[in-house]
C-alpha positions in Angstrom: 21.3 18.6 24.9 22.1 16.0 22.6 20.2 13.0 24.4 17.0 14.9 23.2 18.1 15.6 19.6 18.5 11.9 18.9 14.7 10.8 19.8 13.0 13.9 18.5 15.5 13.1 15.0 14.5 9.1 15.2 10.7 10.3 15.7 10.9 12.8 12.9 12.3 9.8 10.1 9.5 7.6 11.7 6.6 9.6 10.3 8.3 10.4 6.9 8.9 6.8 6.5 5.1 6.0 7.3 4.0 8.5 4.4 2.8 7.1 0.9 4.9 7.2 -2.0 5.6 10.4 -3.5 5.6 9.1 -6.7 2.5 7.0 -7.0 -0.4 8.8 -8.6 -3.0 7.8 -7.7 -1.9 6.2 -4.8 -2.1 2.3 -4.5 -2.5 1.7 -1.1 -3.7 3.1 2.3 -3.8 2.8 5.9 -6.5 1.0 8.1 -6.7 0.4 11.7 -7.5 -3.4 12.7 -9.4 -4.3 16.5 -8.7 -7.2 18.1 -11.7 -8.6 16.7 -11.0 -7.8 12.8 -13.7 -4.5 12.5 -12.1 -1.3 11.1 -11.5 1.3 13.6 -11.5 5.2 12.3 -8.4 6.1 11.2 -7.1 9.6 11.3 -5.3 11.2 8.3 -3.6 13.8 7.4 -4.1 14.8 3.4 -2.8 18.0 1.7 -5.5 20.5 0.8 -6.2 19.4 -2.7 -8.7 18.1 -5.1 -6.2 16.7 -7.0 -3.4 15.3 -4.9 -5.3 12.3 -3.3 -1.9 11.2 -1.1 -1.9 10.6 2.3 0.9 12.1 4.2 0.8 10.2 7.6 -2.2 7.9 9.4 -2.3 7.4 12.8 -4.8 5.2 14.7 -6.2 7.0 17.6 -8.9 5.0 18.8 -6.5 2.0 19.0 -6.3 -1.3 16.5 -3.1 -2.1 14.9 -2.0 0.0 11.9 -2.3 -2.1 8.5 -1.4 -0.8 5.1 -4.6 -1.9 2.9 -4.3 -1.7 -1.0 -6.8 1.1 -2.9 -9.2 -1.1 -5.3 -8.5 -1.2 -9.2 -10.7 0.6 -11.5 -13.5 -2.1 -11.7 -13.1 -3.2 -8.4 -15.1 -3.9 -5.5 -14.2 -4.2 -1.3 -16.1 -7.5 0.2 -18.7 -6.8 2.1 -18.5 -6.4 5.7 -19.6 -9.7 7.6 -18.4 -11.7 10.7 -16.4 -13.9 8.1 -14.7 -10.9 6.9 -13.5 -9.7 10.2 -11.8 -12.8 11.1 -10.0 -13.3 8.0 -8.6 -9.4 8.4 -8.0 -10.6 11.8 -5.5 -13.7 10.7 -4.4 -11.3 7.9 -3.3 -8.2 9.6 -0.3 -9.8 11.8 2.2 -9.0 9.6 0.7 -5.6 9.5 -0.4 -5.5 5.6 -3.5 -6.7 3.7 -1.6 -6.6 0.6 -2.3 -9.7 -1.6 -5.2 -11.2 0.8 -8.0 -12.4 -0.7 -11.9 -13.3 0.8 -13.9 -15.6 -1.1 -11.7 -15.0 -4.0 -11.7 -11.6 -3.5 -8.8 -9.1 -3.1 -9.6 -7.2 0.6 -9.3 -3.5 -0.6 -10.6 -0.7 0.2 -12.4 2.5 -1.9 -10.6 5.1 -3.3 -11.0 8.3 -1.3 -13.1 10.8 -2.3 -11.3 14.6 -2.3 
C-alpha cells in the first residue's frame, strides 16, 4: 500500500507547486504552451469561478508544446505582434522554460491580461 501513496503524494505537491502565487493580485505572470516551431498552442486552465479573483490555479498543455511561464503585460503595455520573427525568438527563449525578461525588438514578450 505504501508504494502507491508516495507517487499519488509527489503528484499531488507537483500541481500545487505549478499554481500562481496566492499572494499576487493581480497576478503577474501566466502559462503558455510553446511548439517546436515557436507558435502558442491552447493552453488549458483551471480558474476559480470569479469575476474578481483572476488567478490561475493549474495550466496544463494538452495539445502538446512545452509549458512556459509568460509574464501578464503592465498597465500601458502591449504583446508583439505575432510574426515568423516572433516565433523563433519564443522558440530560442522558451528552453529554460520562462519568457520572463525576453524582449523582441525592444519589446518585453507578454501576454494580455485575462478577461473574467
Amino acid at each position: 500500500m505504501r508504494p502507491v501513496l508516495l507517487p499519488a503524494l509527489l503528484a499531488g505537491l507537483a500541481g500545487a507547486a505549478a499554481a500562481q502565487p496566492v499572494n499576487e493580485r493581480p497576478p503577474t505572470w501566466t502559462i503558455q504552451c510553446i511548439d517546436v516551431s515557436g507558435n502558442t498552442a491552447p493552453a488549458s486552465c483551471t480558474v476559480p469561478a470569479s469575476r474578481v479573483d483572476q488567478s490561475e490555479l493549474i495550466c496544463t498543455c494538452p495539445a502538446g508544446g512545452l509549458r512556459t511561464r509568460v509574464p501578464i503585460c503592465a498597465a500601458g503595455q502591449r504583446p508583439p505582434p505575432e510574426s515568423a520573427a516572433l516565433n523563433r525568438t519564443r522558440k530560442a527563449a522558451a528552453r529554460d522554460g520562462s519568457l520572463e525578461g525576453d524582449t523582441f525588438e525592444g519589446r518585453p514578450i507578454c501576454v494580455a491580461p485575462r478577461n473574467p
